[in-house]
C-alpha positions in Angstrom: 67.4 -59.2 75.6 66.4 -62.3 73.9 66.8 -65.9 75.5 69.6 -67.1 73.0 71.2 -63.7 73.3 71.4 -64.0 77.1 72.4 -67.1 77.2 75.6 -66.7 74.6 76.3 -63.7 77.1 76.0 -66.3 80.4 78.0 -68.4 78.1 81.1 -65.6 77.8 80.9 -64.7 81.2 81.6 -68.1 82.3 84.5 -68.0 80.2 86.1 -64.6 81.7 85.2 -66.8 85.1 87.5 -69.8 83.9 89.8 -67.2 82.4 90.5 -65.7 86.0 90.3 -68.9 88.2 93.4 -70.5 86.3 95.6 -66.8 84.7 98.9 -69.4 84.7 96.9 -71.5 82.0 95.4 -68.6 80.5 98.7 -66.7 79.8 100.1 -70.0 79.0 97.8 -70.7 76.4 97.7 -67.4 75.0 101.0 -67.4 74.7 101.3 -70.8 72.7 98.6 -69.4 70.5 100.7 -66.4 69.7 103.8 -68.4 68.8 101.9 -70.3 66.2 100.7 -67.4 64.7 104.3 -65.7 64.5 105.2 -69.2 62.7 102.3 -68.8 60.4 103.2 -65.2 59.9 106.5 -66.1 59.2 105.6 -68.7 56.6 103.4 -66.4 54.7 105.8 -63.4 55.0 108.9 -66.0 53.7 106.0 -67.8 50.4 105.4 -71.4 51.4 107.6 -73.7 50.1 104.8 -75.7 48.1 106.9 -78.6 46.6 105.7 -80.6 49.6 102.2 -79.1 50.4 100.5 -82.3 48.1 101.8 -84.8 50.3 100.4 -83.3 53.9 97.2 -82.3 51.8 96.8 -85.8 50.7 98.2 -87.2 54.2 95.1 -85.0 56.1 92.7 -86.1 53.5 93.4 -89.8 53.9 92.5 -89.3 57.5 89.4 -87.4 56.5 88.3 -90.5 54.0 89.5 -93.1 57.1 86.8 -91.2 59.6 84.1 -91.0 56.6 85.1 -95.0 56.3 84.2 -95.9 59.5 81.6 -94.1 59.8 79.9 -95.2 56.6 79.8 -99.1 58.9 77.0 -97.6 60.3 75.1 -98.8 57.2 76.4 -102.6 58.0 76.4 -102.5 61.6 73.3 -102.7 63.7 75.1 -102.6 66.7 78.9 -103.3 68.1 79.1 -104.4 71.8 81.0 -101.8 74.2 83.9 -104.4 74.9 84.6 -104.8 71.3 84.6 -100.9 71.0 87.2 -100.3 74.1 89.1 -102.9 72.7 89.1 -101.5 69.3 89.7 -97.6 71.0 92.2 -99.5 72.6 94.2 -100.4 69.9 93.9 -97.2 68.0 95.7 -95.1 71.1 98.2 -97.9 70.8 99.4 -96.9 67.6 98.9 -93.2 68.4 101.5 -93.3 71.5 103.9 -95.0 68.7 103.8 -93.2 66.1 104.2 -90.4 69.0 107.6 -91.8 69.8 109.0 -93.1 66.6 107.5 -91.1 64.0 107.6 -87.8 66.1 109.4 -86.9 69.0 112.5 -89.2 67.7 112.9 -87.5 64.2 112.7 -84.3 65.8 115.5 -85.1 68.2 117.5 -86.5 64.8 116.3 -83.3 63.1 117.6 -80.6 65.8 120.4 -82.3 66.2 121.5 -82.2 62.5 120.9 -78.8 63.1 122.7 -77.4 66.1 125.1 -80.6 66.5 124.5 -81.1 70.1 122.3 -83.8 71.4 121.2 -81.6 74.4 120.0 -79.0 72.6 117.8 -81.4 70.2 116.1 -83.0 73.3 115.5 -79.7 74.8 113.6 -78.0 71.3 111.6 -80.8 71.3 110.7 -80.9 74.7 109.9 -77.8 74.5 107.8 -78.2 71.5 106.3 -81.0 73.7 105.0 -78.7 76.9 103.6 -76.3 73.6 101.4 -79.1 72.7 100.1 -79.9 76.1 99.4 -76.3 77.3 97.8 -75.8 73.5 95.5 -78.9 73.9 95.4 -78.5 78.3 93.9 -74.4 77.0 91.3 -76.0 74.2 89.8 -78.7 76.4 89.7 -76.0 79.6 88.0 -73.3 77.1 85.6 -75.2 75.2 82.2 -75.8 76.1 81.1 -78.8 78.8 78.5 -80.1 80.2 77.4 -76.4 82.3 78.2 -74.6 78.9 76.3 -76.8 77.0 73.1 -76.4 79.4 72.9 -73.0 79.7 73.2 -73.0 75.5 70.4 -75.3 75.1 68.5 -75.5 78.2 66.9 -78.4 80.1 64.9 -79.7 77.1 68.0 -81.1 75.6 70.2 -82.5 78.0 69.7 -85.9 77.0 71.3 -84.7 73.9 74.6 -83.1 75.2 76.7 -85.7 76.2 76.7 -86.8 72.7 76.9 -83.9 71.5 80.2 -83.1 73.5 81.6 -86.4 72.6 81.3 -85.8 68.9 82.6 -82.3 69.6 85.9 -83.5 71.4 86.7 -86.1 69.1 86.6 -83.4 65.9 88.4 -81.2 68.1 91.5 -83.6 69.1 90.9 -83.9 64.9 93.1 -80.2 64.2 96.6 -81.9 66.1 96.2 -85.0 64.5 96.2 -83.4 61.1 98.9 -80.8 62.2 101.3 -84.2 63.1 99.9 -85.6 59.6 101.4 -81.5 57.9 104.1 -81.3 59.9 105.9 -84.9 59.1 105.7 -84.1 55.6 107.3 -80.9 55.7 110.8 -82.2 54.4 108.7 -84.5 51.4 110.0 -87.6 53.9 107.9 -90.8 53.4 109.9 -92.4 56.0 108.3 -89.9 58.3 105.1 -89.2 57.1 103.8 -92.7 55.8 103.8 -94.4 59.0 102.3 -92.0 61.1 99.5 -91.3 58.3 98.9 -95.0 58.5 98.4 -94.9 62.5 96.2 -91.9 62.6 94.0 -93.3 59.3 93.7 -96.6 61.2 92.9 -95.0 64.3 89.9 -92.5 62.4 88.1 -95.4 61.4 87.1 -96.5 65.1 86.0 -92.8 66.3 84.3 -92.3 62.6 82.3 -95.4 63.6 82.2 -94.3 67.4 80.5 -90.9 66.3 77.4 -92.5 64.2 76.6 -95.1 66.2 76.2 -92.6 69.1 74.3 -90.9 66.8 72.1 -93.7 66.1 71.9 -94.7 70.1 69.8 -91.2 70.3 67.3 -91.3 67.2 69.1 -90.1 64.4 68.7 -91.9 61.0 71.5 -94.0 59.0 72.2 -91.0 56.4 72.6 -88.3 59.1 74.9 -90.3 61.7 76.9 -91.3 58.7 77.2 -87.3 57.6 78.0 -86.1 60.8 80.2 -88.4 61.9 82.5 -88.2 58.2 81.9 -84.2 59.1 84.2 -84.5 62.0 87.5 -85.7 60.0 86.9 -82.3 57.7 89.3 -80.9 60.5 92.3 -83.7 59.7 93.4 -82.0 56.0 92.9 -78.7 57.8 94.9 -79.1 60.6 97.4 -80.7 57.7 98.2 -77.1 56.3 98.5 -75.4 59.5 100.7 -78.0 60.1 102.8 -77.7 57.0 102.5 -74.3 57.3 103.7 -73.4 61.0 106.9 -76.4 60.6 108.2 -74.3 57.0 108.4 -71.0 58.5 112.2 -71.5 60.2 114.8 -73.7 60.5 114.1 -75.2 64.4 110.5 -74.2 64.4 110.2 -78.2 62.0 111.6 -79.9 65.3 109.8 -77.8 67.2 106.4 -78.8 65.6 107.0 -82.4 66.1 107.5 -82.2 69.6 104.2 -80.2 69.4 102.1 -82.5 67.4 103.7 -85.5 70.0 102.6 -83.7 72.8 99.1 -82.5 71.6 98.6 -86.4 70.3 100.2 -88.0 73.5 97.6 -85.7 75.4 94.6 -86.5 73.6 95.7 -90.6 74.2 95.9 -89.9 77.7 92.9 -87.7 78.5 90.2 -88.9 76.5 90.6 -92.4 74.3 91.8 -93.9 77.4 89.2 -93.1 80.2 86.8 -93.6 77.5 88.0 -96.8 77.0 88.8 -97.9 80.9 84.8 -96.3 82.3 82.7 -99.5 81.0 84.5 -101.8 83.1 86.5 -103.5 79.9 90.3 -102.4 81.3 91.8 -105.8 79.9 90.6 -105.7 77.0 91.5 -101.7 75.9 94.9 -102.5 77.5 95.5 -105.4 75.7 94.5 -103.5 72.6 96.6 -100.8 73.7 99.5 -103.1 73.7 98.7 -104.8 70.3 98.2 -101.2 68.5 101.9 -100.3 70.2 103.5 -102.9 68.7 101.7 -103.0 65.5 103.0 -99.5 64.7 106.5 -100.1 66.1 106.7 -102.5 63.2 105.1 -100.6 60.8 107.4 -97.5 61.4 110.3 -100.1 61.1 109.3 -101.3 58.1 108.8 -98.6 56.5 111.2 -96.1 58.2 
């Protein structure tokens, strides 16, 4: 058997391993999987209602252009000190746990509700969409490749290489839910909705965008290739968007449903990776103060424009 191919098969077996150590976040996991599949199903059995579909394709894109943005300041930017970059981090999971709350998880209450007429029902669809997007985003960060993984794939002579490597990797993962919230809150074509949560995750792109080349550049990599890898990572934003769109059109509950998932999937990216990032250099005050500036800079956005 060859090297690579014994590796990929060390690399599954430690999988079935993780697989059987946790079956509760397995089965869990599995089974969020297969109820966004039945909604896609759904969707494509019903036809797509397409009258919408420009506006959560445009929405993703504008966070793919925001993360090809910041990364092209690599050609204008030497280097950024690392309290300056917490502090901007900071910020952008300020706006992300708003637009969360106001552009999310409190339409979908006001969205079940008009539905079923009860309040309590609402609350509960949407917390239940909630707990879909933390086991969905709790199953992709348990399953996907670490720091072992990542050794056994490419051995000792790149280690150096593989906590950057992950880092780019997790921040175009936690890329697919951003663009699902972007799909989703366009499903109903409502700008009160959609605009001010496009404008939070945009704002918040350029910062990681940025974040991604300069790493990049910290291990050897030239201008041109940091910049193409790091705009490669928002390519997931417009397609998250259609899953998005897609999954939200397929019934009538399953739109409030997929808010509460997108606010939990976002809310849980916020909480398990911006903000350690942000708190491990020994810059707390200033990533919380930015924290709280990019809170209440999208609480007034989404006012003003909601």
């Amino acid at each position: 058997m060859r090297s690579s191919d014994k590796a990929h098969q060390e690399l599954i077996n430690a999988w079935r391993a993780q697989a059987r150590n946790k079956p509760w976040l397995t089965l869990s996991f599995a089974g969020c999987l297969v109820l966004i599949l039945l909604l896609l199903l759904i969707t494509a059995y019903q036809g797509m209602h397409l009258e919408n579909f420009h506006y959560a394709l445009s929405g993703g894109m504008a966070g793919f252009i925001a993360t090809a943005l910041g990364a092209a300041l690599i050609f204008f930017t030497r280097s950024i000190s690392v309290r300056i970059q917490d502090a901007l981090l900071g910020f952008a999971a300020g706006m992300m746990l708003a637009a969360s709350a106001f552009s999310l998880i409190l339409p979908g209450i006001e969205a079940a509700e008009e539905l079923f007429g009860q309040r309590t029902i609402a609350a509960a669809i949407v917390v239940f969409g909630l707990g879909l997007g933390t086991l969905m985003m709790l199953g992709l960060d348990y399953f996907t490749p670490h720091q072992q993984a990542s050794e056994t794939l490419c051995g000792p002579e790149c280690q150096r290489l593989s906590g950057i490597w992950l880092f780019i990797f997790a921040i175009a993962l936690h890329n697919l839910p951003e663009g699902m919230a972007i799909g989703i809150s366009f499903t109903h074509g409502d700008f009160k909705i959609g605009l001010p949560l496009t404008i939070a995750i945009a704002i918040q792109d350029v910062p990681e965008g940025f974040a991604v080349a300069l790493a990049l550049r910290s291990v050897g990599l030239s201008p041109s290739k940091a910049f193409l890898i790091g705009a490669a990572t928002g390519m997931l934003e417009p397609v998250g968007a259609i899953l998005g769109f897609a999954m939200s059109s397929s019934l009538a509950w399953a739109y409030p449903m997929s808010m509460g998932l997108a606010a939990g999937a976002m809310i849980f990216v916020v909480c398990h990776e911006v903000i350690p990032e942000t708190h491990r250099n020994g810059y707390q005050g200033a990533a919380t103060t930015g924290l709280m500036i990019g809170f209440a800079v999208m609480m007034f956005l989404d006012t003003a424009l909601g």
